[in-house]
C-alpha positions as CSV (number, residue, x, y, z in Angstrom):
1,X,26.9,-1.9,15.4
2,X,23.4,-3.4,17.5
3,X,23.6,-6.7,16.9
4,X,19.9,-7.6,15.2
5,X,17.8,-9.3,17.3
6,X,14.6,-11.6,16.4
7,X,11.4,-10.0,16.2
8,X,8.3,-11.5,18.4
9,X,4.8,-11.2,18.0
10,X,2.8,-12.2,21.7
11,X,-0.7,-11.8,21.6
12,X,-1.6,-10.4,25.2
13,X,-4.7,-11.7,26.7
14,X,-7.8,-9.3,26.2
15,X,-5.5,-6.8,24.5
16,X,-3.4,-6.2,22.0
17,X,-0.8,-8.2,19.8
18,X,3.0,-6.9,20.7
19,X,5.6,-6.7,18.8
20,X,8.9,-6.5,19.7
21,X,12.0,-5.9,17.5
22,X,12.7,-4.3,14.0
23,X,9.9,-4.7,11.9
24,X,8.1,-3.2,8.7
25,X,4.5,-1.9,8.8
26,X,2.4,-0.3,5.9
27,X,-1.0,0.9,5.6
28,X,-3.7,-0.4,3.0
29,X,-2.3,2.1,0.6
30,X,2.0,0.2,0.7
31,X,3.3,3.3,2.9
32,X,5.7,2.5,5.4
33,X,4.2,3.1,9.2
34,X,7.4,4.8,10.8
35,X,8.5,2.3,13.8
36,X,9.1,5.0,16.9
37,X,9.4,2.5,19.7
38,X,11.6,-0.8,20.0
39,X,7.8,-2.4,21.1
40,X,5.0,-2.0,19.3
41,X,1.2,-2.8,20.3
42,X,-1.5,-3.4,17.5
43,X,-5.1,-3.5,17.8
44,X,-6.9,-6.6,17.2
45,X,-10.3,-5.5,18.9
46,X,-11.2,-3.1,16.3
47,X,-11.7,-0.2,18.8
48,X,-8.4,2.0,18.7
49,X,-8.9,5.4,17.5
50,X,-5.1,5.5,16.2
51,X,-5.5,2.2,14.5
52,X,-3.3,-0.1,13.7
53,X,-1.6,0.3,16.5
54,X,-3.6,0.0,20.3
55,X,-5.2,3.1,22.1
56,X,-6.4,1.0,25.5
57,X,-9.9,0.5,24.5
58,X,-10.3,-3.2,24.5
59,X,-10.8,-2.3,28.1
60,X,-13.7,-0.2,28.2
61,X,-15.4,-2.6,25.2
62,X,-14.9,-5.5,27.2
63,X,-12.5,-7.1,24.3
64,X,-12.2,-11.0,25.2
65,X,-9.9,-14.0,23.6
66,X,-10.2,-17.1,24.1
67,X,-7.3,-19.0,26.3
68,X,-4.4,-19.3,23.4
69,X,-5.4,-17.0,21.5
């Protein structure tokens, strides 16, 4: 048995929030979002074209945080 380990969320400057470790995403509508990779990157510009999770274009929009965020 894989012993479980913690999940982390780290918000990546300019980009996207991963996530690493087991955890359960749905859509608007409840539906579980199949987890196919042990790290997961979700959008927070509002850009991605396969959204929630990140497609790289933060970069061309010139997607900014703020240090610690």
């Amino acid at each position: 048995m894989i012993p479980a380990v913690a999940t982390t969320i780290t918000a990546c400057p300019n980009g996207p929030l991963l996530v690493r470790g087991q955890v359960e995403l749905l859509d608007a509508d409840g539906v579980v979002i199949p987890q196919r990779r042990r790290t997961v990157a979700l959008c927070r510009c509002g850009f991605s074209a396969i959204k929630p999770h990140c497609d790289g274009s933060h970069k061309a929009a010139g997607f900014r945080t703020e240090p610690g965020e």
